[in-house]
C-alpha atoms as a printed R data frame, in Angstrom:
    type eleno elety resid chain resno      x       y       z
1   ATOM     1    CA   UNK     A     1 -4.625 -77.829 -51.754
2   ATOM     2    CA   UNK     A     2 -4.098 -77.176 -48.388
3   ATOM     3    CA   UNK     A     3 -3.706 -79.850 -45.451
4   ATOM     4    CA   UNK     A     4 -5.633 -79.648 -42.102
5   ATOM     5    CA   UNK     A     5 -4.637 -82.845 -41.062
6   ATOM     6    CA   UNK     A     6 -2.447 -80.544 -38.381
7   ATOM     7    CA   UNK     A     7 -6.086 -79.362 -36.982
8   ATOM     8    CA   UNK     A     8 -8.324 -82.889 -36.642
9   ATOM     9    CA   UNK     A     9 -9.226 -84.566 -33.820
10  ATOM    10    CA   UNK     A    10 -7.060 -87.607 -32.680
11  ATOM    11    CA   UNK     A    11 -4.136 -86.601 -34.772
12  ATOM    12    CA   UNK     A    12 -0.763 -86.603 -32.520
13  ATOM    13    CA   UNK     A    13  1.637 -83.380 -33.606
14  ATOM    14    CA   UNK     A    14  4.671 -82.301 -32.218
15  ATOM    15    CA   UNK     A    15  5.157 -78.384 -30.844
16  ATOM    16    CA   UNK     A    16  8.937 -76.954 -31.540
17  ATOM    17    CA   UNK     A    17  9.702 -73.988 -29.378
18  ATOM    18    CA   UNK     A    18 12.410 -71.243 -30.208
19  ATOM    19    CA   UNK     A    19 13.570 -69.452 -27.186
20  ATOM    20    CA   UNK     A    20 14.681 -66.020 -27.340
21  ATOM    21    CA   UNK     A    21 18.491 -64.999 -27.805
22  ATOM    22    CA   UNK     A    22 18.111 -61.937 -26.923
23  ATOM    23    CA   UNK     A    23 18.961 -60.713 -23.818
24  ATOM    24    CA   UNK     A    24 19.839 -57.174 -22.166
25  ATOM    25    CA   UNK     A    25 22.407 -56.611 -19.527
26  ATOM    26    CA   UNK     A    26 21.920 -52.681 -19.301
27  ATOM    27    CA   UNK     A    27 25.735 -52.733 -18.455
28  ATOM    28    CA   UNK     A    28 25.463 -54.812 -15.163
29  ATOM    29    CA   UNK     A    29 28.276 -56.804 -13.952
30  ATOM    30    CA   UNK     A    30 28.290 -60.579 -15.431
31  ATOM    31    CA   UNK     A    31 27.214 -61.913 -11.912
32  ATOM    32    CA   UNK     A    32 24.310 -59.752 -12.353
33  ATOM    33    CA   UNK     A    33 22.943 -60.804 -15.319
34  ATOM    34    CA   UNK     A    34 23.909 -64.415 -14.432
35  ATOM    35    CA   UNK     A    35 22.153 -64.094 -11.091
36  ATOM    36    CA   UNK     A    36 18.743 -62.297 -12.930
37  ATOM    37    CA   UNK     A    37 19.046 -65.180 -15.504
38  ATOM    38    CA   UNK     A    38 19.186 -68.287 -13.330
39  ATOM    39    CA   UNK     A    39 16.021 -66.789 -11.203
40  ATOM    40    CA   UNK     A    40 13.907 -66.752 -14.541
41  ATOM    41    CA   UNK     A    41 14.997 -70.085 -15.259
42  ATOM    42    CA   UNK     A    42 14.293 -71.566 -11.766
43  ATOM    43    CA   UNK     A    43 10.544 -69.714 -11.786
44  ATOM    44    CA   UNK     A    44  9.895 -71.570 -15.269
45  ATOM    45    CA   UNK     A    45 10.972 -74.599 -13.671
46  ATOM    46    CA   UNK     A    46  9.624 -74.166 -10.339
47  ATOM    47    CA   UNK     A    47  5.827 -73.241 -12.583
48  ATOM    48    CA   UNK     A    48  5.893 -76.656 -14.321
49  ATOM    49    CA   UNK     A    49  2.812 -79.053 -12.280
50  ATOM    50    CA   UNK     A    50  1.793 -76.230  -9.854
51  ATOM    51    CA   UNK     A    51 -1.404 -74.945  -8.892
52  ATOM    52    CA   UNK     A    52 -3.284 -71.489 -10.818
53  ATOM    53    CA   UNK     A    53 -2.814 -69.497  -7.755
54  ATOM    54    CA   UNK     A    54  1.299 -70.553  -7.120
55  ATOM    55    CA   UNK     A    55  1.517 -70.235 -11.667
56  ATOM    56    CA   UNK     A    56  0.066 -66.551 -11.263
57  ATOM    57    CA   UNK     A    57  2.441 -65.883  -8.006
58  ATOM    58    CA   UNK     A    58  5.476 -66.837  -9.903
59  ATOM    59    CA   UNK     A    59  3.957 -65.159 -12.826
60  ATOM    60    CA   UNK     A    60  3.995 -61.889 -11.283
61  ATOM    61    CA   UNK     A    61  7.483 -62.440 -10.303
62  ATOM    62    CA   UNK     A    62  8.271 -63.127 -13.922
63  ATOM    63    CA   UNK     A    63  6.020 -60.111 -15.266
64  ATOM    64    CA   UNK     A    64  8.653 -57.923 -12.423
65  ATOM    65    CA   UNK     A    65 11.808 -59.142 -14.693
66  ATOM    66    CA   UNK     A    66 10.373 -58.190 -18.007
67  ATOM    67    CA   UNK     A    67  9.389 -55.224 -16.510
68  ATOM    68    CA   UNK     A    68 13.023 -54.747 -15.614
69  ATOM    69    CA   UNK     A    69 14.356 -56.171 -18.975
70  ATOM    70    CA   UNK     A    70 12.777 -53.518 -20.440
71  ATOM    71    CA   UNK     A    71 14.246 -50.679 -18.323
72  ATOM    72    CA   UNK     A    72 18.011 -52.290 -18.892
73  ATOM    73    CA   UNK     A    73 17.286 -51.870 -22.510
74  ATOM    74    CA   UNK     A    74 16.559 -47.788 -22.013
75  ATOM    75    CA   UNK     A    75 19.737 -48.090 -19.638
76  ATOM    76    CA   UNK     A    76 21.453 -49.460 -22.668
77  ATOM    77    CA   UNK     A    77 20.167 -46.452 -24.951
78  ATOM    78    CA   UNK     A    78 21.648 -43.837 -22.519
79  ATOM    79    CA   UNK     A    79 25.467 -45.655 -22.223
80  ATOM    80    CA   UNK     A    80 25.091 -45.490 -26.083
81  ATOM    81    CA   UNK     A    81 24.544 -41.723 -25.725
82  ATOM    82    CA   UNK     A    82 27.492 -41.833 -23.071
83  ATOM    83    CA   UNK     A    83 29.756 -43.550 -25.721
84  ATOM    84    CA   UNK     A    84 29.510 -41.018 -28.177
85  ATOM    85    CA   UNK     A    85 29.494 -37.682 -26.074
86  ATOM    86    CA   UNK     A    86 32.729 -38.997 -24.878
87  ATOM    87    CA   UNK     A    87 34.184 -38.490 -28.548
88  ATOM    88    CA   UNK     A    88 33.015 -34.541 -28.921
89  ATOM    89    CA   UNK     A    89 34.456 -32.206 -29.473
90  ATOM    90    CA   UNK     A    90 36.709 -33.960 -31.879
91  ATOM    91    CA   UNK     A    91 33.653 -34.447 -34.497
92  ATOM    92    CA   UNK     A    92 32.759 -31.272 -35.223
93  ATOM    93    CA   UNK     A    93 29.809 -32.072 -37.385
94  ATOM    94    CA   UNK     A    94 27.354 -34.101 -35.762
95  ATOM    95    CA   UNK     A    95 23.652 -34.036 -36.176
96  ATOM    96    CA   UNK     A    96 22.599 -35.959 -33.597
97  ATOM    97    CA   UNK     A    97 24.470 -34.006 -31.412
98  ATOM    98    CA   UNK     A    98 25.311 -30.684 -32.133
99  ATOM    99    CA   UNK     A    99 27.896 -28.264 -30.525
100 ATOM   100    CA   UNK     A   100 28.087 -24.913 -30.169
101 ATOM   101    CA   UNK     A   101 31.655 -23.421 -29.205
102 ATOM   102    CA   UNK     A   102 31.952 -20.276 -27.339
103 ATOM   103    CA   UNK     A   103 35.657 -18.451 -27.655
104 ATOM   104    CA   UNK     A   104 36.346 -14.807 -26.352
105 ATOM   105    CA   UNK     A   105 35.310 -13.077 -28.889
106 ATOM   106    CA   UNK     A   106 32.801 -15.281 -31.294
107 ATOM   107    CA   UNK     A   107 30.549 -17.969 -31.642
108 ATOM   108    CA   UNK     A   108 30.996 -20.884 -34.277
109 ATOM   109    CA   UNK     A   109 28.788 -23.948 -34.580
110 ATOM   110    CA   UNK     A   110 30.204 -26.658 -37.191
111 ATOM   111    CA   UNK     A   111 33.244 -24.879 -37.125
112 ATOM   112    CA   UNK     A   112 36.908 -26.680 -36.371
113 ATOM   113    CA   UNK     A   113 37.137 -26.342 -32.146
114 ATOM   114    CA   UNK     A   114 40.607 -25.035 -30.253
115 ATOM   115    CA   UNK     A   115 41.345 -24.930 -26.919
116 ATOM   116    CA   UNK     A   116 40.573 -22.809 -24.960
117 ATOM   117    CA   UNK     A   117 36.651 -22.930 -25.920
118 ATOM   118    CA   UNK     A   118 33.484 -23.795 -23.760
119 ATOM   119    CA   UNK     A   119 31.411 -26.044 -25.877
120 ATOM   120    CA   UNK     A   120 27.362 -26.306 -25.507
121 ATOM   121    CA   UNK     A   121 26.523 -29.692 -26.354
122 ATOM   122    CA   UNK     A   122 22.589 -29.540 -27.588
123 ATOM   123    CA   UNK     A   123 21.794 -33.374 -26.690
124 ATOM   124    CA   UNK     A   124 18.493 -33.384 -27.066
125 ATOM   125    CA   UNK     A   125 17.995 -37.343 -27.663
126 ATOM   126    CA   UNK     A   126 19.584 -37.856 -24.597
127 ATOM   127    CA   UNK     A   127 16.736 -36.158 -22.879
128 ATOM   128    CA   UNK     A   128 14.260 -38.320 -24.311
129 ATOM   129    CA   UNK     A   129 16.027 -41.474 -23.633
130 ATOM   130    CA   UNK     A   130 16.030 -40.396 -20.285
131 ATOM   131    CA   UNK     A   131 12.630 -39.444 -19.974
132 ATOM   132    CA   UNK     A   132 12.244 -43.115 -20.994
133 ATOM   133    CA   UNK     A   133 14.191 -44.115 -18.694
134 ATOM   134    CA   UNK     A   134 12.419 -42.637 -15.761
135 ATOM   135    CA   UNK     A   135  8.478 -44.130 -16.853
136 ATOM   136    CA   UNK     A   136  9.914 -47.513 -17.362
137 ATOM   137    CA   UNK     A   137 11.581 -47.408 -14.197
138 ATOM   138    CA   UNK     A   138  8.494 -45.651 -12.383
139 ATOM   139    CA   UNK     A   139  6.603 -48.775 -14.344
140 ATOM   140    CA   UNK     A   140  8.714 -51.436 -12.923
141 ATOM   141    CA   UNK     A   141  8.633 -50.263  -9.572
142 ATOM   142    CA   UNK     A   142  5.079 -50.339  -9.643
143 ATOM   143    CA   UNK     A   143  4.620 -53.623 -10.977
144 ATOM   144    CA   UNK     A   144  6.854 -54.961  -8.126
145 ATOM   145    CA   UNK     A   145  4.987 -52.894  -5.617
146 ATOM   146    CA   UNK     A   146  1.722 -54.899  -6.933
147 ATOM   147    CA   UNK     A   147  3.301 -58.206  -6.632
148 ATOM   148    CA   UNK     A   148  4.626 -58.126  -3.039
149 ATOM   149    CA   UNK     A   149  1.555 -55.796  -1.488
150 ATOM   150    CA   UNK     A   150 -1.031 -58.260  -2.928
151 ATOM   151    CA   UNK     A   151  1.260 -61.531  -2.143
152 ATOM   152    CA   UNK     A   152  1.868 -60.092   1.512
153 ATOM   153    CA   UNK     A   153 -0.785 -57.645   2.722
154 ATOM   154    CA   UNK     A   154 -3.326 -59.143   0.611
155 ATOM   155    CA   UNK     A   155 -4.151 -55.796  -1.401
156 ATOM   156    CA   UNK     A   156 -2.747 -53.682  -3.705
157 ATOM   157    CA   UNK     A   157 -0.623 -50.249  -2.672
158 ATOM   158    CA   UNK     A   158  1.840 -48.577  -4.600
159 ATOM   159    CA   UNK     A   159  5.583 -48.079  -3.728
160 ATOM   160    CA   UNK     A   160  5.300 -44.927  -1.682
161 ATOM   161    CA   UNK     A   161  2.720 -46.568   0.542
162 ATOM   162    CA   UNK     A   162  4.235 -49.920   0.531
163 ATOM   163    CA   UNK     A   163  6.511 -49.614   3.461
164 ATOM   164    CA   UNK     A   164  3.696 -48.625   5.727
165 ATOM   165    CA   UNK     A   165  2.124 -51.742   4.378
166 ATOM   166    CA   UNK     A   166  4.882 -54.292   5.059
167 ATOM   167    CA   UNK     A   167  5.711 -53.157   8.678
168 ATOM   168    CA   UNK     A   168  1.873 -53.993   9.686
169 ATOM   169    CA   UNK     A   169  2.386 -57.884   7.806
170 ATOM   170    CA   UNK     A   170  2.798 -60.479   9.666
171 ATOM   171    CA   UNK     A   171  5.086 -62.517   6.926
172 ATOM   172    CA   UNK     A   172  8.812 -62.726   7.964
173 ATOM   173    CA   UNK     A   173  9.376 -62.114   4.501
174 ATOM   174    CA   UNK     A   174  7.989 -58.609   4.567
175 ATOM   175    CA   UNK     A   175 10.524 -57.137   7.265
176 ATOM   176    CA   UNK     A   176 13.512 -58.627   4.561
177 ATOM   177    CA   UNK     A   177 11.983 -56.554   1.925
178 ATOM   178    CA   UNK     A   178 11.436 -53.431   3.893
179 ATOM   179    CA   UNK     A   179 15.510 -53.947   4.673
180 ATOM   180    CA   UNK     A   180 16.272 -53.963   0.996
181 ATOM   181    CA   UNK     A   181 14.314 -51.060   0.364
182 ATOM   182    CA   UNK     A   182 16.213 -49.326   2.625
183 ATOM   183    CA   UNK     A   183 19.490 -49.815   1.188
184 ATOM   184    CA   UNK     A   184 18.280 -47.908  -2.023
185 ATOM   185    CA   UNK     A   185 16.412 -45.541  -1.058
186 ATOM   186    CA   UNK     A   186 18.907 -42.578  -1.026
187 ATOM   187    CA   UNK     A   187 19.381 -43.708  -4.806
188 ATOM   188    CA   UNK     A   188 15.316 -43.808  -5.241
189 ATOM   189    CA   UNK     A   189 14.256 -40.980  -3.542
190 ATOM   190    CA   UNK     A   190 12.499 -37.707  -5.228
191 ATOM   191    CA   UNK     A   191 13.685 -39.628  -8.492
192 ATOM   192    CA   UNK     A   192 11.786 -42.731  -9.133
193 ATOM   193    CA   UNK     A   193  9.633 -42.575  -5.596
194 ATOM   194    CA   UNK     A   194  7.502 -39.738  -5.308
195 ATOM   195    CA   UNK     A   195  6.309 -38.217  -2.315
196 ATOM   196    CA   UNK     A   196  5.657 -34.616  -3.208
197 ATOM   197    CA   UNK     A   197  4.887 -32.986  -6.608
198 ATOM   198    CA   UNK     A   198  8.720 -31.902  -6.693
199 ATOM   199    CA   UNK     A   199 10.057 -35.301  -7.608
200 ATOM   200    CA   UNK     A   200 11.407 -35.925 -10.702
201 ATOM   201    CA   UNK     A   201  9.013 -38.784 -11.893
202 ATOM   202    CA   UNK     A   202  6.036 -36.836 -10.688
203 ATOM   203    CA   UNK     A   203  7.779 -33.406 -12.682
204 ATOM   204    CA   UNK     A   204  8.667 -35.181 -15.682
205 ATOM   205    CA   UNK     A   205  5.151 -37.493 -16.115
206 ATOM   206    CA   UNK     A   206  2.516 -34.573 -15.266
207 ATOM   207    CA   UNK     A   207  3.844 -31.194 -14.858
208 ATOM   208    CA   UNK     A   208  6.723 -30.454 -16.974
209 ATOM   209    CA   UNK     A   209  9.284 -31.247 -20.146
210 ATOM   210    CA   UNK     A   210 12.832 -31.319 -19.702
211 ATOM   211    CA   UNK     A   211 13.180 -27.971 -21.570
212 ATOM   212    CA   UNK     A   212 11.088 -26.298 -18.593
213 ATOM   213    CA   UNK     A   213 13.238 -27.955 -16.123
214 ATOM   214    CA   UNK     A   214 17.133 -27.514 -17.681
215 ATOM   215    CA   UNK     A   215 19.079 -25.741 -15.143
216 ATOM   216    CA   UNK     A   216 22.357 -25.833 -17.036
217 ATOM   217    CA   UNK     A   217 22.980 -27.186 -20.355
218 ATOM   218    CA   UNK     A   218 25.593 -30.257 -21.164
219 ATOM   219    CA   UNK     A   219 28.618 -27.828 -21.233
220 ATOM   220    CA   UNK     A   220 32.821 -29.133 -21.983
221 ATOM   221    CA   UNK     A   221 35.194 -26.978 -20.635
222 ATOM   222    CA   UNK     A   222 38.593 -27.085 -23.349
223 ATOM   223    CA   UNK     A   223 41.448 -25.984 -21.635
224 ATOM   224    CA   UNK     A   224 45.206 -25.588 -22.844
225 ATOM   225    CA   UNK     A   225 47.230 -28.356 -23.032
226 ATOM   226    CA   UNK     A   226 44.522 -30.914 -24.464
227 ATOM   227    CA   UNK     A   227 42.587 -30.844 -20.831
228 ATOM   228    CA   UNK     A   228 38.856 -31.166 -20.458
229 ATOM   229    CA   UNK     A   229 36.098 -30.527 -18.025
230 ATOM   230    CA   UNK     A   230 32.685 -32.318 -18.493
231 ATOM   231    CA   UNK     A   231 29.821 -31.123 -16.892
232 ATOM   232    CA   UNK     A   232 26.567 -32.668 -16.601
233 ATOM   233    CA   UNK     A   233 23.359 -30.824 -17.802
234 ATOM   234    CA   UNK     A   234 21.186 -30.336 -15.071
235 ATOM   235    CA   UNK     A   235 17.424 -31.011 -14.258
236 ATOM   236    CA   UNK     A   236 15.799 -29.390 -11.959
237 ATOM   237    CA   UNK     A   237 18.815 -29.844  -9.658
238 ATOM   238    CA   UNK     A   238 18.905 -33.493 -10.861
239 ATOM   239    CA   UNK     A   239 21.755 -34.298 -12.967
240 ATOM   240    CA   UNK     A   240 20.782 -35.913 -15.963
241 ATOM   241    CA   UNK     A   241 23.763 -38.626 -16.606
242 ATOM   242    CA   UNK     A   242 24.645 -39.209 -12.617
243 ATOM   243    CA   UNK     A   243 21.202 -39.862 -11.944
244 ATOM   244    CA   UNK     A   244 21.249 -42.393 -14.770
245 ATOM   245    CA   UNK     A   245 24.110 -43.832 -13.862
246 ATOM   246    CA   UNK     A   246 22.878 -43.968  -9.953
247 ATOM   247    CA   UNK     A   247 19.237 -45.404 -10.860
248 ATOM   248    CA   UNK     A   248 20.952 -48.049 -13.571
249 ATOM   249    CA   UNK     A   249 22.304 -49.917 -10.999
250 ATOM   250    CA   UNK     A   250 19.943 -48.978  -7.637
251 ATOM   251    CA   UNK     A   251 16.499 -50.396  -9.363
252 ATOM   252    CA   UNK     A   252 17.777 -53.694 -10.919
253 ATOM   253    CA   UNK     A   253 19.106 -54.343  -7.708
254 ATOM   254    CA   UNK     A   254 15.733 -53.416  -6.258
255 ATOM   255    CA   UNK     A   255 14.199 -55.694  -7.994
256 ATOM   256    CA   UNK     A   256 16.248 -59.158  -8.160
257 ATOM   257    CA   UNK     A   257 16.955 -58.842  -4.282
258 ATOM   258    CA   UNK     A   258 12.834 -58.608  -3.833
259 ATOM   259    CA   UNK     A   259 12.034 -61.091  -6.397
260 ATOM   260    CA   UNK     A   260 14.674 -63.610  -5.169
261 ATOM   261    CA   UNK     A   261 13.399 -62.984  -1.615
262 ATOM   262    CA   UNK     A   262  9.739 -63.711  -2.524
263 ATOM   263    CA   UNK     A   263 10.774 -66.698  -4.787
264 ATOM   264    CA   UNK     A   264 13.279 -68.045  -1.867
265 ATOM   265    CA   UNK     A   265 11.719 -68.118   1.383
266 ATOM   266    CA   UNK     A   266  8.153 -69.403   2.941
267 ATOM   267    CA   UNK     A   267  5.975 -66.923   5.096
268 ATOM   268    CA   UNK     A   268  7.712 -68.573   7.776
269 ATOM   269    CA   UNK     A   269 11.044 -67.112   6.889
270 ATOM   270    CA   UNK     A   270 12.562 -70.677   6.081
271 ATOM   271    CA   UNK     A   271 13.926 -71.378   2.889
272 ATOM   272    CA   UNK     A   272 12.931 -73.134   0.113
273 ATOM   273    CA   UNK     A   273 14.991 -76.038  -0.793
274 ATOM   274    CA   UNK     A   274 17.376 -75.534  -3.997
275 ATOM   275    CA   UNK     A   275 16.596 -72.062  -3.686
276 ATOM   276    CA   UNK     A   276 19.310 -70.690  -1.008
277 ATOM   277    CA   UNK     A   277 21.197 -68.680  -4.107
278 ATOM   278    CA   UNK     A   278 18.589 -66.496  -4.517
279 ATOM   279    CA   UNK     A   279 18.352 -65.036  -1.053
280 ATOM   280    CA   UNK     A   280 20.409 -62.379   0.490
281 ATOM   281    CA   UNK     A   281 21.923 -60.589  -2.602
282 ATOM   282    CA   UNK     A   282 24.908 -58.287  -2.197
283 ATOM   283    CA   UNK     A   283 24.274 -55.103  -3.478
284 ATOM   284    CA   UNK     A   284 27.960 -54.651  -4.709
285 ATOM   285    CA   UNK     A   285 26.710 -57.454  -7.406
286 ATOM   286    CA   UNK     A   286 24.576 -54.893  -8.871
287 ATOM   287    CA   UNK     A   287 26.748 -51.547  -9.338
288 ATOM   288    CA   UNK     A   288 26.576 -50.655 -13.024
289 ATOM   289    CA   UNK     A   289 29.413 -51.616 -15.553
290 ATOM   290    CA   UNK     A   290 30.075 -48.461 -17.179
291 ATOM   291    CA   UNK     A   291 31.042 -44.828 -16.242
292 ATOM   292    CA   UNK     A   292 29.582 -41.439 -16.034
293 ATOM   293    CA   UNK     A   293 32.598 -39.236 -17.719
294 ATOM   294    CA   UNK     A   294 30.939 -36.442 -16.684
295 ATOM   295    CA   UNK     A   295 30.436 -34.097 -12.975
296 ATOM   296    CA   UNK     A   296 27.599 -32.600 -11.507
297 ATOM   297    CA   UNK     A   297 28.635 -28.692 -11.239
298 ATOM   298    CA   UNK     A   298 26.703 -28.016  -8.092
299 ATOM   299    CA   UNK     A   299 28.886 -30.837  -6.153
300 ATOM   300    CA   UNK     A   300 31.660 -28.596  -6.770
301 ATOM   301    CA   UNK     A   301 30.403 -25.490  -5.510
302 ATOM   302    CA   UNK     A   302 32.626 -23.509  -2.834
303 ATOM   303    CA   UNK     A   303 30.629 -21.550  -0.435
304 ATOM   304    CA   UNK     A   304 33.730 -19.708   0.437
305 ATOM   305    CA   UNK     A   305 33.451 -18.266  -2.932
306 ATOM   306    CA   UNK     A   306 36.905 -18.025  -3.052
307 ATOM   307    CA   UNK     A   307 37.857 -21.099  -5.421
308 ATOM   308    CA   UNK     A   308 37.915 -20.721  -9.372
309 ATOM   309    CA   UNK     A   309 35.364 -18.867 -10.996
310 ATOM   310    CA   UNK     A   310 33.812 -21.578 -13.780
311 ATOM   311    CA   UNK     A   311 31.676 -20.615 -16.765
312 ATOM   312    CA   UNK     A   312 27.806 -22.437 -17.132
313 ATOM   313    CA   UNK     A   313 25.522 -21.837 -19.250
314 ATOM   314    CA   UNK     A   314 21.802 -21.499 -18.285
315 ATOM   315    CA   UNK     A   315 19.123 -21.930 -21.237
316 ATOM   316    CA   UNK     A   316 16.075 -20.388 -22.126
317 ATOM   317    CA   UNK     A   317 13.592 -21.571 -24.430
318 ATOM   318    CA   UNK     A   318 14.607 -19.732 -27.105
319 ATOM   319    CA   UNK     A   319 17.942 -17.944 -25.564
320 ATOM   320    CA   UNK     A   320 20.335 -18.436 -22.757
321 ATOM   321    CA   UNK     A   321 22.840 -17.201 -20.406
322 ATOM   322    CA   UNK     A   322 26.499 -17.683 -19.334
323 ATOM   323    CA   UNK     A   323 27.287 -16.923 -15.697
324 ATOM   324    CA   UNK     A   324 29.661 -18.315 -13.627
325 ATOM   325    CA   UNK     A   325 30.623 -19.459 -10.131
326 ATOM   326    CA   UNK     A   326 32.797 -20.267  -7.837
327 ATOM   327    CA   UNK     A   327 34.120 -24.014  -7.408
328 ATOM   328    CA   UNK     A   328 36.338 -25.518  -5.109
329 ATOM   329    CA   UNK     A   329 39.958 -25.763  -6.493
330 ATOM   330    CA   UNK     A   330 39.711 -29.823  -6.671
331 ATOM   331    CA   UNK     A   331 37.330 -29.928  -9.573
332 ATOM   332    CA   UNK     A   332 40.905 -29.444 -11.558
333 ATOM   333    CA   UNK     A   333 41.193 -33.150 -10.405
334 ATOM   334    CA   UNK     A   334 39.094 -34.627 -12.804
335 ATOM   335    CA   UNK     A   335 40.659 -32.827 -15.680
336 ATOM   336    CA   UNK     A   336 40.960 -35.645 -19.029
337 ATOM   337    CA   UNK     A   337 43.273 -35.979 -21.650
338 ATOM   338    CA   UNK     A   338 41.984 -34.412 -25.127
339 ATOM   339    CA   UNK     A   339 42.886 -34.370 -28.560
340 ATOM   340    CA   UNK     A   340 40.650 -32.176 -30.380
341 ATOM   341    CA   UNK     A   341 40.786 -33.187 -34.030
């Protein structure tokens, strides 16, 4: 027989409460993470005996870090990707990642790889990792937009209108956020923030698929004496992995400088007491932990056309092309060591 003594009135219980291990750092430095941790502590804390309307403010600034949380776990899924394109060519046979490798005279996929070779890595979970990783990010920025426009200006906008938003508030805390915006948005810009139908976000979510957009595929250059080139594939003039990389590091920063901001100071400007460690964030504290091992080809280009002539390969839906061009002689500078195996 089952008891309900749990469930009658004037019967004292106790509640146990198992908090979460589990906890992403997308790569970022430990000061990061230690920094993004101790703010969701100190809201928690800070929420205990308030009011409804200051629980839903620090709510939203909690609802901004899961929000991120979530797009440090995508960042995770792409650094995963980067761990194990760093290892090809020297596993031929790979189905999560296939090659194809181009010699002089033939064509071989699966087949044992010798330098000199181009080889056409086909990496298409990458490019739906990163599609992830461009809707979460578009999603978190969004989310923070809602929480500062309708906690300063008193209505909702999204990011792209925000700033015109802030610089009409009155708040002191609004002309702090506009100043960290600024600092990121080079990194932001036609990527995450839209502002014409050519952005990347705007691109990816309503107009196109990455297939429609490839410029140049994923493409390692082998060269004698156990040298390689890396190049990034590219996306509509976006490279895929640098942009990564750039936006992994530019958005979490993004959002624990705004969240520490709102969290830190009064309307007034002043600080909250016990809270001076979340104000003014560096945004060195924030520059991703791992590395891009690859370049962006059209960095490199020489408009003297008078550098090296490089091989890329430009794909079709259902063919593609090598052409080449002309790159300036130091993109032999970031030649690696190879074995191919």
């Amino acid at each position: 027989m089952v008891d309900h003594s749990y469930n009658k009135a004037g019967v004292e219980y106790t509640i146990f409460q198992q908090n979460s291990a589990v906890k992403v750092s997308g790569y970022l430095r430990p000061d990061a993470m230690t920094y993004l941790i101790s703010l969701e502590r100190a809201v928690a804390r800070a929420s205990v005996g308030e009011t409804d309307e200051n629980k839903r403010f620090l709510g939203s600034i909690n609802g901004c870090l899961h929000h991120l949380y979530a797009f440090l776990l995508q960042v995770e899924r792409m650094v995963e990707h980067v761990v194990a394109l760093r290892l090809i060519p020297s596993k031929t046979v790979n189905p999560v990642y296939p090659i194809e490798v181009f010699k002089e005279n033939w064509l071989g996929v699966g087949t044992p790889v010798s330098a000199p070779a181009l080889v056409r890595v086909r990496i298409d979970l990458v490019e739906y990792d990163f599609i992830q990783l461009l809707l979460i990010g578009v999603a978190t920025l969004e989310r923070l937009a809602t929480f500062v426009s309708i906690s300063l200006a008193g209505k909702q906008c999204n990011y792209y209108h925000l700033q015109h938003e802030l610089s009409l508030c009155p708040d002191s805390r609004a002309a702090v956020i506009l100043s960290i915006a600024a600092k990121v948005a080079p990194q932001l810009a036609d990527v995450l923030v839209s502002g014409s139908q050519k952005s990347l976000r705007n691109r990816v979510a309503h107009l196109s698929s990455i297939p429609e957009l490839s410029d140049r595929s994923m493409l390692f250059h082998l060269l004698p004496s156990d040298k390689i080139l890396r190049f990034d594939s590219e996306l509509a003039g976006f490279p895929l992995l640098k942009t990564a990389h750039t936006i992994s590091g530019a958005l979490p920063y993004l959002v624990a400088a705004v969240c520490g901001e709102m969290f830190g100071q009064d309307a007034s400007g002043k600080v909250i007491a016990g809270r001076s460690d979340f104000t003014q964030v560096d945004p060195a504290r924030f520059t991703p932990d791992w590395m891009n091992p690859t370049i962006h080809f059209d960095d490199f280009i020489d408009p003297t056309e008078t550098g090296p002539q490089i091989a890329y390969i430009k794909p079709g839906l259902h063919e593609f092309t090598i052409d080449k061009r002309h790159l300036r002689p130091e993109i032999f500078d970031h030649l690696e060591d190879f074995v191919c195996l």
